[in-house]
C-alpha positions in Angstrom: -25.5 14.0 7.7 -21.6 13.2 8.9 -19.2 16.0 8.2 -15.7 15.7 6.6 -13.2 16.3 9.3 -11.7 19.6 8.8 -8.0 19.7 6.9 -5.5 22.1 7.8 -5.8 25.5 5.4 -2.1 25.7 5.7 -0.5 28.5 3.2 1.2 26.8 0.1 3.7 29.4 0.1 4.7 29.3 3.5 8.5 29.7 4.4 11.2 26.7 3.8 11.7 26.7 7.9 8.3 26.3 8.8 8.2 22.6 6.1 11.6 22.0 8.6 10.1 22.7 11.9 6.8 20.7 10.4 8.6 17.8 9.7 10.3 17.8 13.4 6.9 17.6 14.6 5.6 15.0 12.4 8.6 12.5 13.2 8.4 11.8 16.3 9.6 8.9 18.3 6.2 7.0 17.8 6.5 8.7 14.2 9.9 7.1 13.4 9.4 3.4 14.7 6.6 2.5 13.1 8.2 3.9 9.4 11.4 2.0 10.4 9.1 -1.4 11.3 7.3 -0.8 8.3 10.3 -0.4 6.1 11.5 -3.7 7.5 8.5 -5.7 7.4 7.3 -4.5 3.6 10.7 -5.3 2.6 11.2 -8.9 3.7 7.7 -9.2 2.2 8.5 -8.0 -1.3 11.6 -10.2 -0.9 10.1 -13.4 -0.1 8.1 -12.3 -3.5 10.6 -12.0 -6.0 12.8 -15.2 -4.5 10.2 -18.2 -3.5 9.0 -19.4 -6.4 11.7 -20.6 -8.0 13.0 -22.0 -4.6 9.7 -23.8 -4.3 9.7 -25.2 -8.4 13.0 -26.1 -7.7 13.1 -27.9 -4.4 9.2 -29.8 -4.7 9.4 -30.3 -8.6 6.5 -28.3 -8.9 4.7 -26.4 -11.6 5.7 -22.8 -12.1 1.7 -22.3 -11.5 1.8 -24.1 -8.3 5.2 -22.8 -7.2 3.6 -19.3 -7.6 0.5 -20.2 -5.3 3.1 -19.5 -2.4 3.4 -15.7 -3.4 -0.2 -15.5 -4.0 -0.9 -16.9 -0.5 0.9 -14.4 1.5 -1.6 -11.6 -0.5 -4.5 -13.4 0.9 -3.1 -13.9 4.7 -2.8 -10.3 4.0 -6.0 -9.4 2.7 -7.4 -11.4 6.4 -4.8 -9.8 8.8 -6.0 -6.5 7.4 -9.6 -7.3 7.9 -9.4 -8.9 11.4 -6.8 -6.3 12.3 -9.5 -3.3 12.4 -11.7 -4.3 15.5 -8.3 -5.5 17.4 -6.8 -2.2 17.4 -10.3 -1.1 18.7 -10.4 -3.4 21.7 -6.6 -3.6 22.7 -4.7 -0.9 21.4 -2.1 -0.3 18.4 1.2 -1.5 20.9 -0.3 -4.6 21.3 -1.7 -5.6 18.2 1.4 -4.3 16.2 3.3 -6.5 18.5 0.9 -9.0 18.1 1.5 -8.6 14.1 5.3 -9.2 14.4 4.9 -12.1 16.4 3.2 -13.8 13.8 5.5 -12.3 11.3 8.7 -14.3 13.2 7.1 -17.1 14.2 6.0 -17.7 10.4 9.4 -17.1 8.9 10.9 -19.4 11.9 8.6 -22.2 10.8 10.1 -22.0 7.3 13.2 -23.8 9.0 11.4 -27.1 9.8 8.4 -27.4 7.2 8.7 -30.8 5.4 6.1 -30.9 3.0 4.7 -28.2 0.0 1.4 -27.7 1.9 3.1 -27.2 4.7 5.0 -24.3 3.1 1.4 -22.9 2.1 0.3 -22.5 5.9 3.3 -21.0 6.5 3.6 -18.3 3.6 -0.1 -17.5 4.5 0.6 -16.9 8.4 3.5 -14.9 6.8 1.1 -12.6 4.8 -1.3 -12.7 8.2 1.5 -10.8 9.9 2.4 -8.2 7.3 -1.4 -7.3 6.7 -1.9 -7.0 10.7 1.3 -5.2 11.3 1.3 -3.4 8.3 -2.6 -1.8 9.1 -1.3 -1.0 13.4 1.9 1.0 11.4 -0.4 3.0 9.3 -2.9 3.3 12.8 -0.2 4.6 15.1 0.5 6.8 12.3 -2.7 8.3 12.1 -3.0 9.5 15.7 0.7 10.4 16.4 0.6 13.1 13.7 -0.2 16.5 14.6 -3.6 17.5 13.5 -3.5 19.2 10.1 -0.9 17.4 9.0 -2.1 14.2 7.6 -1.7 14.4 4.3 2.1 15.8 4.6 2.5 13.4 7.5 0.9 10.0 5.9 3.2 10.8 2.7 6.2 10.7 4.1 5.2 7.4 6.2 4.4 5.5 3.0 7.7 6.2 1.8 8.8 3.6 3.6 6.8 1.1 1.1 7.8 2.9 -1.9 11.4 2.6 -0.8 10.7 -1.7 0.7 8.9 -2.3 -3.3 11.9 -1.0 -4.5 14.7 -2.7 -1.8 13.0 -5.6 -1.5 13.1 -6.7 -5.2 16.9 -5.8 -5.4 17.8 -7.3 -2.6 15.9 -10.5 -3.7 17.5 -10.9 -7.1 21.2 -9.8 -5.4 21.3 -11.9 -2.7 20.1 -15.0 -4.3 22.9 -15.2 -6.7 26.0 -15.1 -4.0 24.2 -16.7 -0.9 21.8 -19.6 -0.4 18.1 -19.5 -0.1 18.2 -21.1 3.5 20.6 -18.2 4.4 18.5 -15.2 2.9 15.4 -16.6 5.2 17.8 -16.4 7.8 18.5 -13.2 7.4 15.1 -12.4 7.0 14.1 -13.9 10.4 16.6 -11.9 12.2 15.4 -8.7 10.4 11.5 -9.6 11.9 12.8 -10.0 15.3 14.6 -6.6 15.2 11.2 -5.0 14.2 9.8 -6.9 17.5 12.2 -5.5 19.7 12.0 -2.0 18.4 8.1 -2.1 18.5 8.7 -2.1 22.7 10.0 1.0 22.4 6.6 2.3 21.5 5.5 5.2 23.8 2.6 6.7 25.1 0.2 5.8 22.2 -3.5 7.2 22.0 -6.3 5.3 22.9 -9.7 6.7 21.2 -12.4 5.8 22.7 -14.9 3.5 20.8 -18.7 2.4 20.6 -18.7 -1.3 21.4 -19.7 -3.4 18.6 -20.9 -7.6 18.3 -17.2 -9.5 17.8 -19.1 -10.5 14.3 -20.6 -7.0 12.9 -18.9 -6.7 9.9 -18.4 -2.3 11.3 -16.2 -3.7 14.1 -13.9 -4.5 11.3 -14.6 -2.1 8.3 -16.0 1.5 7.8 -18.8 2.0 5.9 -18.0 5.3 5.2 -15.0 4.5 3.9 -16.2 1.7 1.8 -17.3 3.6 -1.7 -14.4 6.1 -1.8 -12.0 3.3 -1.7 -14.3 1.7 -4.3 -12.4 4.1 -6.5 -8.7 2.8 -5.1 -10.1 -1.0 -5.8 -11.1 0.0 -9.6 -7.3 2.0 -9.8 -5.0 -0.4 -8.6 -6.6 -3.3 -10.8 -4.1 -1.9 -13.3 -1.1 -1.8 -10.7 -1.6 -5.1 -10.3 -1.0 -6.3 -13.8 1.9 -4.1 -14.0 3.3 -6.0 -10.8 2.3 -9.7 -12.1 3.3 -9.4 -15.2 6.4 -7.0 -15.8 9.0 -10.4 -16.1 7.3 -11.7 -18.8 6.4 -8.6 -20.9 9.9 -7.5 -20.6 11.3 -11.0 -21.6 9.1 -11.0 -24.9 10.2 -7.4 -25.6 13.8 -8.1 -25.0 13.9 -5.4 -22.1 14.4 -7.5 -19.0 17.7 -5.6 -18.4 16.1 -2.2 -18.2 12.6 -4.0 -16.4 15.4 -4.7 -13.3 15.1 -0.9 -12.9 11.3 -0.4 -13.1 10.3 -0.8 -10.0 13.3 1.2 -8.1 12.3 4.6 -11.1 9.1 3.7 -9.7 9.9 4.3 -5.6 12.1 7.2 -6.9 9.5 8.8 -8.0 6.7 8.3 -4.9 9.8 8.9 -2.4 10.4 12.0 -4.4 6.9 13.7 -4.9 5.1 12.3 -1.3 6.2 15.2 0.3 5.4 17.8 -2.2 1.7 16.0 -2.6 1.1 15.6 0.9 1.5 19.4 1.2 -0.8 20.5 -1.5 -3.5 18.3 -0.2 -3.5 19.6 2.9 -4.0 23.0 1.8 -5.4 22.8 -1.0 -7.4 19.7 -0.7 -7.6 16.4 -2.7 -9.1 17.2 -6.5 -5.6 19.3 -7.2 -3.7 16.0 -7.1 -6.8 13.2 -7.8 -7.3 14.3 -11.4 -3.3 15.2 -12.3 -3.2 11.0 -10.8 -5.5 9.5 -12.9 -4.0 11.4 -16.3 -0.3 10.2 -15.3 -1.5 6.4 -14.8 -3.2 6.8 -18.1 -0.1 7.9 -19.9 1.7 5.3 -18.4 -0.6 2.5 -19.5 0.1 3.7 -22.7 4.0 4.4 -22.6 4.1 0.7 -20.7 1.9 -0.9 -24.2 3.7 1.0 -26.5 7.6 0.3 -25.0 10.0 -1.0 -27.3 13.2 0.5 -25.6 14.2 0.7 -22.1 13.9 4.3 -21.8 10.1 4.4 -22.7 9.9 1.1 -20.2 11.5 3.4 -17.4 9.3 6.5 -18.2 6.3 4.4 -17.9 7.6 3.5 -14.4 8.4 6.9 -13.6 4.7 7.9 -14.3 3.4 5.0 -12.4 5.4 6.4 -9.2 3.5 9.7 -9.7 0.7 8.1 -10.3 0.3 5.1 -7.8 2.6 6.1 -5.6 0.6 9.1 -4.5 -2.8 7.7 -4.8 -2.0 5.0 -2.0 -0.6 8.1 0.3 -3.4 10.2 -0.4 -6.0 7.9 -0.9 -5.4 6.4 2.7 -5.2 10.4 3.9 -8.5 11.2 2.5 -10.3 8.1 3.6 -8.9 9.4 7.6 -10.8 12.3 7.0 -14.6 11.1 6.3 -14.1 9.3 9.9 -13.4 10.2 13.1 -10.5 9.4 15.2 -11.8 7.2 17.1 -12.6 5.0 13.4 -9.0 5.4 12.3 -8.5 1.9 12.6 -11.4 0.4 11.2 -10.9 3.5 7.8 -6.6 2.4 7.3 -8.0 -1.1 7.3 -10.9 -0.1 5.0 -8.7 1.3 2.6 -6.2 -1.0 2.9 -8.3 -3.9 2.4 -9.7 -2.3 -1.2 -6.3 -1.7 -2.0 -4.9 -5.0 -2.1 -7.9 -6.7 -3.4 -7.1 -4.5 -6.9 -4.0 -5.5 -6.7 -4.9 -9.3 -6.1 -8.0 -9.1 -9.0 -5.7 -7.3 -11.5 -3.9 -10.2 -13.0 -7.0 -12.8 -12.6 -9.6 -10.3 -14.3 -7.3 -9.0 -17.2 -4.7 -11.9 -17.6 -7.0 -13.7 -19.7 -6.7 -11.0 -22.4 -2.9 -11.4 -23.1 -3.8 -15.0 -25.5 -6.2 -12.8 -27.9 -4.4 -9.7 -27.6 -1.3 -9.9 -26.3 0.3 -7.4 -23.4 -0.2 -4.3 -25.3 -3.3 -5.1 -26.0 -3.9 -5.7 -22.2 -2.1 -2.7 -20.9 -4.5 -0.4 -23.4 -7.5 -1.7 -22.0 -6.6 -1.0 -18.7 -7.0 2.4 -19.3 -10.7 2.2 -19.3 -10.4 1.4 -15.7 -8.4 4.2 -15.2 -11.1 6.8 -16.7 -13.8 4.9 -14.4 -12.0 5.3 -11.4 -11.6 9.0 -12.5 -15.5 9.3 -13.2 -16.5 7.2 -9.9 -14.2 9.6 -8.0 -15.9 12.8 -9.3 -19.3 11.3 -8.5 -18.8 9.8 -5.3 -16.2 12.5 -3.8 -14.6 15.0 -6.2 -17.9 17.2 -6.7 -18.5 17.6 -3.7 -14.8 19.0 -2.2 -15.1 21.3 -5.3 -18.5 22.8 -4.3 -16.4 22.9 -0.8 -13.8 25.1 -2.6 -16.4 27.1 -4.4 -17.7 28.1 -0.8 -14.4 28.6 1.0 -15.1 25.6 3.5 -12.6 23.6 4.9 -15.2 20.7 5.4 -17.5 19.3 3.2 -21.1 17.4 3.8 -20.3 14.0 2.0 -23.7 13.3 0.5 -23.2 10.4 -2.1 -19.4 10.0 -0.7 -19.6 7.3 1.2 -20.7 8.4 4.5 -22.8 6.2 6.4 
């Protein structure tokens, strides 16, 4: 039976030098470019989010359904760059497929200048989500070897602060920039921002290159982890919730009255993942994942709750402070976690894993529950959600959680993953 890589049994209590000196190591040159390409790409993608669609109603005379269909495009270009990107990195390294990613990235946003018809704008908004799903899974995999062993859960925290901070820029960019400047221009803008992050992505040095078992082009392992696959069952079942929060946030704040204090949501919300990444990552490596699993769940629950219940602002703004304890550290420590029930040499095919269940809550979120808000309106919604909130916490225990804990019991820094997913 496969063994759960070892983490770090670092002492929580350790001196406020050694954190400096820890984070010298962990930001390396490597270390640094892919955050600052990841920053880039994640924010251009969040801004193409919150500005298309009423570019596309406005300019095809299109239905605000149909107009939408172009930000829902670029999640499933993501979803397949994620899933194709795993056996890629595998067979020709994270330099090149990163690059690889970007290219599509530019070339996508450069076709925007000269596309003449809707569909037209549909292939190129999915080619556009192809690149940030491959680009965005060869960040997270050059992440995962350059950090010093030990260190991943510290390490991967402060990496994925660069998507906390892109949800929240992105957005706020979006909404500022289309008011004083042309839609045309902020593409533009946006094209020259993607070739930047190809230019710096040369810069890349010296990356590792695991060795692999060779697998058929078409085996769906070459691609996906299977070890990985039921612990990030738990993410998928999570992040349904995130992503009714996500669709739907503009019109639940509209029919409260609270779209003023809903322009703030999502920046509490980075706020509060860019804060508590660091402090997270830290406790889970040395004192493993349950400490901050459980404390998630019971945040994202209050939130839920807080978010159904909001009839001011404030409460609006506390719910999005939860969520950016809550979700914001699952994604960091979920995608920690899953590197650790694999071996190095599977970091590609486990980010992508993960990654792929990730956005596939995010994407089923809004079809699965959306139907609700006719019979029982966005409270009603947001309260139901919380059953699949105390599933994910239950499917967690049963899958992983018990068995770190009988770990902890023991005083090993490894655990036998029977029932966790391991394959």
């Amino acid at each position: 039976m496969p063994k759960r890589c070892p983490r770090s049994t670092a002492n929580p209590t350790e001196p406020e030098t050694h954190i400096v000196e820890t984070v010298k190591r962990i930001c390396n040159r490597n270390f640094n470019i892919a955050t600052v390409i990841n920053l880039l790409v994640m924010t251009i993608y969040y801004l193409i989010f919150v500005t298309s669609t009423d570019y596309i109603r406005a300019t095809y005379a299109v239905s605000l359904s149909t107009a939408g269909f172009t930000a829902g495009i670029m999640v499933i270009g993501c979803l397949v760059g994620r899933f194709i990107s795993g056996n890629l990195l595998s067979l020709i390294g994270c330099k090149s497929v990163l690059f690889l990613g970007l290219l599509v990235h530019a070339v996508s946003l450069a076709l925007f200048f000269i596309a003449g018809s809707l569909f037209q704008i549909f292939i190129i908004r999915f080619l556009t989500g192809l690149g940030v799903g491959v680009t965005g899974t060869a960040t997270a995999t050059v992440i995962a070897y350059v950090i010093p062993k030990g260190q991943q859960g510290f390490g991967i925290g402060l990496f994925s602060m660069s998507t906390a901070l892109a949800l929240a820029l992105g957005p706020f960019l979006g909404i500022f920039l289309i008011r004083h400047i042309d839609y045309n221009t902020i593409m533009q803008l946006n094209f020259a921002a993607a070739l930047l992050c190809g230019a710096v992505s040369l810069s890349l040095k010296k990356l590792p290159r695991a060795a692999h078992r060779r697998r058929p082009f078409f085996h769906i392992n070459s691609y996906t982890d299977p070890r990985v696959v039921r612990f990030s069952c738990v993410v998928l079942l999570a992040f349904l919730s995130y992503g009714c929060i996500q669709a739907f946030m503009t019109a639940f704040a509209a029919e409260r009255g609270l779209s003023g204090p809903a322009s703030l949501f999502f920046p509490v919300y980075a706020v509060a993942a860019l804060a508590s990444r660091p402090l997270t990552g830290r406790q889970l490596d040395s004192r493993g994942e349950n400490i901050i699993f459980f404390p998630i769940f019971i945040l994202i629950t209050l939130g839920l709750f807080l978010l159904a219940k909001a009839a001011t602002g404030w409460l609006l703004l506390a719910s999005g402070l939860l969520f950016g304890l809550g979700f914001g550290n699952l994604q960091s420590v979920g995608q920690a976690v899953s590197l650790t029930l694999v071996t190095p040499s599977r970091f590609a095919q486990a980010t992508t894993t993960f990654f792929i269940f990730m956005d596939l809550g995010i994407g089923l979120g809004p079809y699965l529950f959306g139907f609700l808000v006719p019979i029982v309106g966005f409270d009603g919604m947001y309260l139901s959600l919380i059953t699949t909130i105390v599933m994910a916490a239950l499917l967690y225990y049963q899958l992983h959680g018990k068995y770190v804990s009988k770990a902890s019991r023991h005083g090993k820094t490894s655990v036998s993953l029977k029932g966790s997913g391991a394959a």
